[in-house]
N, C-alpha and C positions, 0 to 999 in steps of 0.2 A: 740675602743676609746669611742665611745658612752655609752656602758657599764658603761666606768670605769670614764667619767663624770655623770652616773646617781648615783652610788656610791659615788661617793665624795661630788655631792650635796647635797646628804638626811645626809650624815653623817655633814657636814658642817651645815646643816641645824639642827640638834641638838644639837649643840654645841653653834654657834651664835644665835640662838632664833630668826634668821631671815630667808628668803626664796628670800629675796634681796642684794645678794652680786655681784660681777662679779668675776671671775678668768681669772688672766695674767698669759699666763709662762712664767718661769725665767730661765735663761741661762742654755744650757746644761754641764751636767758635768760629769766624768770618768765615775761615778757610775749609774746603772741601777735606781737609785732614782729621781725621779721625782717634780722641785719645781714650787708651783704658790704663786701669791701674792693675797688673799682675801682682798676685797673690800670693805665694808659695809659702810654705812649711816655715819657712827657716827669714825670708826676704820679698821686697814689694819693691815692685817695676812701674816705671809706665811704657807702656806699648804704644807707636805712633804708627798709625795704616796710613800712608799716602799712593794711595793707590788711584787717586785722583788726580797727584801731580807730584810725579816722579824727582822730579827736573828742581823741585823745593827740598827735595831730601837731599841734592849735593849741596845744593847753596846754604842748607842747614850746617851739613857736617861740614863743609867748606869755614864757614862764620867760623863754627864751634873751635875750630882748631884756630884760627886768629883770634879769636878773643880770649881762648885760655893763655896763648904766648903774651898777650898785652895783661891778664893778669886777672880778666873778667871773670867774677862769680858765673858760670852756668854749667847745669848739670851735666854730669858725664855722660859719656855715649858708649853704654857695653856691649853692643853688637848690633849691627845692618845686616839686610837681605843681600844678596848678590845682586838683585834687580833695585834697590834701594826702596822699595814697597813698604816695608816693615823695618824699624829701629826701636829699640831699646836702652831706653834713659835713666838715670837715676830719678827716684821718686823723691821729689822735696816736699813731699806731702799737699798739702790743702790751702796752705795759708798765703792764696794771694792779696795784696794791698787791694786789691779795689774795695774788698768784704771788711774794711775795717783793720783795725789792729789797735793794741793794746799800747803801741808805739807811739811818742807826740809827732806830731804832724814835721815837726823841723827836724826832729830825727829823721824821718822815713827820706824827706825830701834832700837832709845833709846825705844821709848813704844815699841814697839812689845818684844823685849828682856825683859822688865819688864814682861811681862804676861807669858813670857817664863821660868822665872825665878820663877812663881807661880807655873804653873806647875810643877817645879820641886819637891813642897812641898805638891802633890798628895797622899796622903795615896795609898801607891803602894803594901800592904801585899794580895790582892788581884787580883791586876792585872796581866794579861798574860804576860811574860817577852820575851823578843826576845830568839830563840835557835842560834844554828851553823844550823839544819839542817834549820829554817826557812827565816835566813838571806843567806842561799847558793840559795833554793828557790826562791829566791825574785831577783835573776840576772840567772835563769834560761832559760829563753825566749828571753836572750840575746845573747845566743847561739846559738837558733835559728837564731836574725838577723843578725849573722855574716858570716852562712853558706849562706845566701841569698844574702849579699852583695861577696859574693866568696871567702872567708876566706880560704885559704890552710887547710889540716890536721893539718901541723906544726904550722901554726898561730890559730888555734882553741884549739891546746893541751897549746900552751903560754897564751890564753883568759881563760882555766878552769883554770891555774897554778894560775894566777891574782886574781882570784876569789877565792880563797881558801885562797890565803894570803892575802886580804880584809878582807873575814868574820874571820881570826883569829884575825888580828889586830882589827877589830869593837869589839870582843867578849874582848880583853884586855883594854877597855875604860871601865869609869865609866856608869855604869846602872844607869841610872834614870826613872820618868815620862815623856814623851816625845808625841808628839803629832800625829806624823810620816808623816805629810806633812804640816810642818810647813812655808809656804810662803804667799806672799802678797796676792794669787785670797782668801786664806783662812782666812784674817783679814779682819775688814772693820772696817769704821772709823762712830762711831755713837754718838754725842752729845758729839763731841771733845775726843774722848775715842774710843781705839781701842779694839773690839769683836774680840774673835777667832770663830773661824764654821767650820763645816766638822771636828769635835775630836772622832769619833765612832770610828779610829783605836787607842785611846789611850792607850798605854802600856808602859813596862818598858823596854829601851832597850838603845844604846852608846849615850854617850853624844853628838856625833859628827855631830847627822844624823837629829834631827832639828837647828842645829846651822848653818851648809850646808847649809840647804832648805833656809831659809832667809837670809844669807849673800852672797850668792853666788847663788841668783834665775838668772834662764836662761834669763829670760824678764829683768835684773839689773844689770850693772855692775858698783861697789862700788869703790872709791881709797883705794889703802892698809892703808894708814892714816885713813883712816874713819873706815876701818875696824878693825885693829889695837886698835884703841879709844876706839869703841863701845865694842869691846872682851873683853880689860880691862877692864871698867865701870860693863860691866855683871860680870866676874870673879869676882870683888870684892861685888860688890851688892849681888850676890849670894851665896857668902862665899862658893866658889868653891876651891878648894886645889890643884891651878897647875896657868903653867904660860902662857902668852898668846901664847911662840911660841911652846910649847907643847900641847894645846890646837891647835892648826892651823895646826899642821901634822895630829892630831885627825878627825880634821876638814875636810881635804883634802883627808882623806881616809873615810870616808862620803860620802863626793862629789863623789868621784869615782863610789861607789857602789851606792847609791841611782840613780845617773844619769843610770846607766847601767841596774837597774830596770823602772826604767822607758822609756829608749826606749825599750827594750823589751817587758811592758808593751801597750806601745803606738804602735809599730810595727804589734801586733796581734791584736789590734782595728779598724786600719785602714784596715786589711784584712777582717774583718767582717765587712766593712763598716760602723763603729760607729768611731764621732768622726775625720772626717777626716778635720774638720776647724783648726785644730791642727798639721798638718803635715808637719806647719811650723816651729813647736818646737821642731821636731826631731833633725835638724843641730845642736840647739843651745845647746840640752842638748849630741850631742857624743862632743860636743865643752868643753861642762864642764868634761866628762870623760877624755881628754885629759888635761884641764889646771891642775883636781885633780891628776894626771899620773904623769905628767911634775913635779911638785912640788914635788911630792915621789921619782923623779928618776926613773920610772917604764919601764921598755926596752918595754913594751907592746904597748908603746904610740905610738909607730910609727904605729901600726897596725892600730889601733883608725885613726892616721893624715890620713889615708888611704882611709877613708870612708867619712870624713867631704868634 
């Protein structure tokens, strides 16, 4: 640790032109990346250490620079390492949407769908596109946790069946730009305007799978009226070509799988013990795998009610 605070000073220290800052950490988060908030005299940074995984600091800057030309709120980037180790962002302060806000709820979720909707106008002839094999991938370790809550064989062969006809149904959705964990810890609200952060997975893949993420966040529960509202309003702002309640089965087979990747995802973190202030969110997202089940008609749900 010491190390990798004398590393980050000298390189801070030639970037700022000073040798008096202080550094705060900032919340932890999935990713092996590391954030502080730089101090100085005069101005306040945050400092990004990816010294865990290099290869996410292009795909950062890479986003960053397509979403600012589509028109995307996110913060500036005022200098990189030559090894891409360390970056320097602007600081939007503290106030991300998961902690609340003084905002009504259709507020937060008309803006957020607005930047959602720029995304969508991403120059995407370059970006990675979702596959079959990497969206099956992505609820792989969710097999795992079902053999550890005591899934039969019978009920483990009914979990791959579900799983196969998710990722076909995701793969018959509209591709777009997409952000791929698009929810409120990843908005924040900066001089009345809402910043997106965390877009280094951006790619192109179902329409359904950031439209989930923020209308149906585990920490949020919306009336179908609000939800309903807000889908239309995007639909048409977005000159989308479908309707809202074709859009909302799209949606709810989203939910499904996305939930289902992430408790798997979350299941092997808490056994490596990273992460475990979060092991309250495990209930709440098999809770979403079942409400997106329930809604499809999915015979699978019951299995799901079994673990909740």
């Amino acid at each position: 640790m010491k190390k990798n605070l004398i590393e980050i000073t000298d390189w801070l220290s030639s970037v700022v032109g000073t040798t008096t800052f202080n550094l705060e950490s900032l919340r932890e988060e999935a990713s092996n990346r590391k954030y502080f908030r730089v101090l100085t005299d005069n101005s306040s940074y945050v400092l990004v250490d990816n010294s865990d995984n290099k290869a996410q600091a292009a795909n950062f800057l890479y986003a960053s620079k397509l979403l600012k030309n589509s028109s995307v709120n996110v913060p500036e980037t005022f200098a990189f390492s030559e090894d891409l180790r360390f970056m320097l962002l602007q600081d939007l302060g503290d106030n991300t949407l998961d902690l609340g806000s003084q905002i009504k709820e259709d507020e937060i979720l008309k803006m957020a769908l607005k930047q959602l909707g720029l995304i969508y106008f991403c120059d995407q002839d370059i970006l990675k596109s979702s596959s079959r094999e990497s969206l099956l991938m992505q609820t792989k370790a969710f097999i795992e946790f079902c053999n550890e809550q005591g899934c039969s064989a019978e009920q483990i062969k009914e979990v791959e069946l579900l799983r196969e006809e998710l990722v076909d149904a995701l793969l018959s959705q509209q591709f777009l730009p997409m952000h791929n964990d698009f929810e409120r810890r990843n908005l924040m609200l900066y001089q009345d305007e809402i910043f997106v952060i965390d877009f280094q997975d951006l790619n192109v893949g179902p329409i359904g799978i950031d439209l989930a993420s923020i209308l149906f966040e585990h920490n949020f529960d919306y009336s179908e009226e609000l939800i309903e509202e807000v889908l239309a309003e995007h639909i048409k702002n977005s000159g989308l070509q479908t309707h809202t309640h074709e859009l909302m089965e799209q949606i709810m087979v989203a939910l499904s799988h996305r939930s289902m990747r992430v408790v798997g995802t979350f299941n092997r973190y808490f056994k490596e013990g990273k992460l475990l202030n979060r092991k309250q969110d495990l209930q709440k997202f098999l809770s979403r795998i079942s409400k997106g089940l329930r809604y499809l008609k999915k015979p699978q749900n019951e299995i799901i009610e079994k673990m909740i």
